[in-house]
Kinemage of the C-alpha trace (Angstrom):
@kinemage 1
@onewidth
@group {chain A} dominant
@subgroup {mainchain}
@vectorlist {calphas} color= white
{ca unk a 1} P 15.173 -13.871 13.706
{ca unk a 2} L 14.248 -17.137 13.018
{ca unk a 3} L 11.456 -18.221 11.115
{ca unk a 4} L 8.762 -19.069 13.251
{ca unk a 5} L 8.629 -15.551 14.642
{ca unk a 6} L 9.302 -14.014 10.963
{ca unk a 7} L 5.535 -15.654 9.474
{ca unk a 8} L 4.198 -14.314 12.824
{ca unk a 9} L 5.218 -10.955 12.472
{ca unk a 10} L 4.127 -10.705 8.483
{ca unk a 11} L 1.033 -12.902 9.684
{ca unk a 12} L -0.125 -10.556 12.256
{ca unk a 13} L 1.130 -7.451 9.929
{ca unk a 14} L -1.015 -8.332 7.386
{ca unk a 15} L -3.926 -8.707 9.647
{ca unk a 16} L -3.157 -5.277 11.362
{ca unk a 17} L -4.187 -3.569 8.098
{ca unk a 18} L -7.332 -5.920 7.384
{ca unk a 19} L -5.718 -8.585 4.826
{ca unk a 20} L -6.298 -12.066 5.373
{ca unk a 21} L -3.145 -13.441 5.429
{ca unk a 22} L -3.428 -15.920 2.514
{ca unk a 23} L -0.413 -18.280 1.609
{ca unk a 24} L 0.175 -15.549 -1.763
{ca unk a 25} L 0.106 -12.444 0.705
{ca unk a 26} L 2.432 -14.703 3.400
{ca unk a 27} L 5.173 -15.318 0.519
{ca unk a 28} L 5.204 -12.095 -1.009
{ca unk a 29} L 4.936 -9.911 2.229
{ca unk a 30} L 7.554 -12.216 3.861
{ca unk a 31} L 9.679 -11.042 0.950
{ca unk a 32} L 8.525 -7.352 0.957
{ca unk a 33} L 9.085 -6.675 4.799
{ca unk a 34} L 12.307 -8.392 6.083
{ca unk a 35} L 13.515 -5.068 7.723
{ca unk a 36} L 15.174 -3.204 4.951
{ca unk a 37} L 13.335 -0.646 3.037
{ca unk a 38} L 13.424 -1.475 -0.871
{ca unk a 39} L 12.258 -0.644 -4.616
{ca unk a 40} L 10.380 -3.259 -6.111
{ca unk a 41} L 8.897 -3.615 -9.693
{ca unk a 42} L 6.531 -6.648 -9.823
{ca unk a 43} L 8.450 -8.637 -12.447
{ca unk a 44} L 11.336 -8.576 -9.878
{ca unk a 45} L 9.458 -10.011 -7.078
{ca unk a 46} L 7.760 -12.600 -9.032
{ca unk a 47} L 11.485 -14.068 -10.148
{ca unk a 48} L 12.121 -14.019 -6.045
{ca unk a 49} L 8.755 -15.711 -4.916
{ca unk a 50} L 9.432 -18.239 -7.914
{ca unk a 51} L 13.102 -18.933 -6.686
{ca unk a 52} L 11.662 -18.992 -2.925
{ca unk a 53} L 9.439 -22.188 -4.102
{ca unk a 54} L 6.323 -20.113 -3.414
{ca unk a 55} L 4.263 -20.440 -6.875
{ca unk a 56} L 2.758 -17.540 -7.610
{ca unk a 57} L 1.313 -16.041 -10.915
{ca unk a 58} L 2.300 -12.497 -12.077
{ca unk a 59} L -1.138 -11.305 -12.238
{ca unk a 60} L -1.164 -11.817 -8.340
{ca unk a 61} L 2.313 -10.337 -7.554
{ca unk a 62} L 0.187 -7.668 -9.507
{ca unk a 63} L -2.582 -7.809 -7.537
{ca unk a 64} L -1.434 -8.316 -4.049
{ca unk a 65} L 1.011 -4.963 -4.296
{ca unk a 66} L -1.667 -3.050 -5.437
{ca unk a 67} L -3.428 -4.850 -2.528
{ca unk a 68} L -0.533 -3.817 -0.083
{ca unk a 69} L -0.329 -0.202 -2.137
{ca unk a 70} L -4.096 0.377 -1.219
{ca unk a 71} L -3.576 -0.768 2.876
{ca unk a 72} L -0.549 1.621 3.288
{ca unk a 73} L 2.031 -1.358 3.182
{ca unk a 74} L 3.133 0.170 0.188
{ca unk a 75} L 4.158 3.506 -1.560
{ca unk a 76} L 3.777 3.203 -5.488
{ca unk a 77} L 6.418 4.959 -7.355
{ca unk a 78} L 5.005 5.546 -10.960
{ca unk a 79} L 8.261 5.989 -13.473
{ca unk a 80} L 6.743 5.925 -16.487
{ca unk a 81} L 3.458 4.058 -18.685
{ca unk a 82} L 4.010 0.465 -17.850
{ca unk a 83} L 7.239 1.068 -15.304
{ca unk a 84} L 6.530 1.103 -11.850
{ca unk a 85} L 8.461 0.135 -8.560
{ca unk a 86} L 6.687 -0.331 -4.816
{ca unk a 87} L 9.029 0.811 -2.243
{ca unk a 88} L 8.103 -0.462 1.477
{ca unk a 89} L 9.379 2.909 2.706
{ca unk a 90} L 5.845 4.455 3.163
{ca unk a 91} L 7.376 8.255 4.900
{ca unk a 92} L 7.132 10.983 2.742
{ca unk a 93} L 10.728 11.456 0.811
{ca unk a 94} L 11.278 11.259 -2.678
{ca unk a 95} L 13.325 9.402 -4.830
{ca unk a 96} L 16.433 9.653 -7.628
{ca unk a 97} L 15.709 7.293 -10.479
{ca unk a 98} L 18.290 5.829 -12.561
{ca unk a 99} L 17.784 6.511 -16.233
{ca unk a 100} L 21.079 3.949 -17.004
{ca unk a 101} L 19.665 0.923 -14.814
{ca unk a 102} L 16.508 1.604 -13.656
{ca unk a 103} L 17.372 1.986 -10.041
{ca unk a 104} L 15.841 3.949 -7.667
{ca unk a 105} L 17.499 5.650 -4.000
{ca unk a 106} L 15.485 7.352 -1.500
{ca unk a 107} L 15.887 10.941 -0.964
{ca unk a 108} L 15.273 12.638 2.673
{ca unk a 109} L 12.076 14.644 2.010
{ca unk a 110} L 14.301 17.734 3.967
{ca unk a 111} L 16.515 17.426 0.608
{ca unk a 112} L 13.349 18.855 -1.494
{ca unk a 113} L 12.024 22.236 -1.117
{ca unk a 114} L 9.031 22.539 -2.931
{ca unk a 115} L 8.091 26.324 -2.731
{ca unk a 116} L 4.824 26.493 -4.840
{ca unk a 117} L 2.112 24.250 -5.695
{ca unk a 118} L -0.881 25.054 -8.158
{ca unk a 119} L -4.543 24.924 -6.886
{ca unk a 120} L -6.324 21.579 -7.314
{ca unk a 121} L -9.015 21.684 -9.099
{ca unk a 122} L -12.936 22.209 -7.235
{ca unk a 123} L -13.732 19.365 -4.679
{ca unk a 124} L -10.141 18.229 -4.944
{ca unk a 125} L -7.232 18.465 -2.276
{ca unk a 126} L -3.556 18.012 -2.564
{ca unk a 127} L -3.090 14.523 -1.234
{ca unk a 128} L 0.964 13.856 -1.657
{ca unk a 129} L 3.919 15.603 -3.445
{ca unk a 130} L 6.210 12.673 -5.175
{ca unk a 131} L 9.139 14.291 -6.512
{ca unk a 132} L 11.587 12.041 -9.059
{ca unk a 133} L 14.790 13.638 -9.623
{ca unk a 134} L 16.056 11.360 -13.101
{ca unk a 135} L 19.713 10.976 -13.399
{ca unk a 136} L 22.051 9.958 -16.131
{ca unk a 137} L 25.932 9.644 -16.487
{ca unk a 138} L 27.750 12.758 -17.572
């Protein structure tokens, strides 16, 4: 696809969910959604937009995925206090993590069985199930 059509598509896919497409949201979505679902931690996707020649700060990498997160662009995975990756595949499934690098893989949600799930508490419903299976080498 050449590029022309490419800043269309993330132009008018940013629009679609009510973002103005600004020239932060253009770099970092044109990133984010070239057509292959992936993990991303913010840190990561600042080095890319910096090595893209698309000067952004890390407090708006920050900022516009929570942005994305909060439109549905995004799903955030939460791995720990201060570790957290955005993956672009927004269907329900759930994900291995990588205790030795940090990776994360997808796992088809038919893979889970979740048989039993507490009451929430009063005035509060059961939103989404994230499960995070962590793996290590033998």
């Amino acid at each position: 696809m050449n590029n022309e059509k490419r800043y269309t598509q993330v132009i008018e896919k940013l629009r679609a969910v009510g973002l103005r497409p600004t020239r932060q949201r253009i770099a970092l979505a044109g990133l984010l959604f070239d057509g292959t679902d992936k993990h991303v931690c913010a840190e990561d996707l600042h080095r890319d937009v910096i090595n893209a020649d698309s000067p952004v700060s890390l407090a708006t990498v920050y900022n516009t995925l929570h942005q994305f997160t909060d439109a549905g662009l995004l799903r955030e995975i939460v791995i720990s206090a201060g570790r957290s990756y955005f993956d672009t595949n927004v269907s329900d499934h759930h994900h291995f993590y990588f205790e030795t690098d940090g990776g994360l893989e997808d796992i088809n949600s038919d893979e889970v069985v979740v048989t039993q799930l507490p009451t929430p508490p009063k005035g509060q419903k059961i939103s989404r199930v994230d499960v995070v299976v962590r793996v290590s080498e033998d």
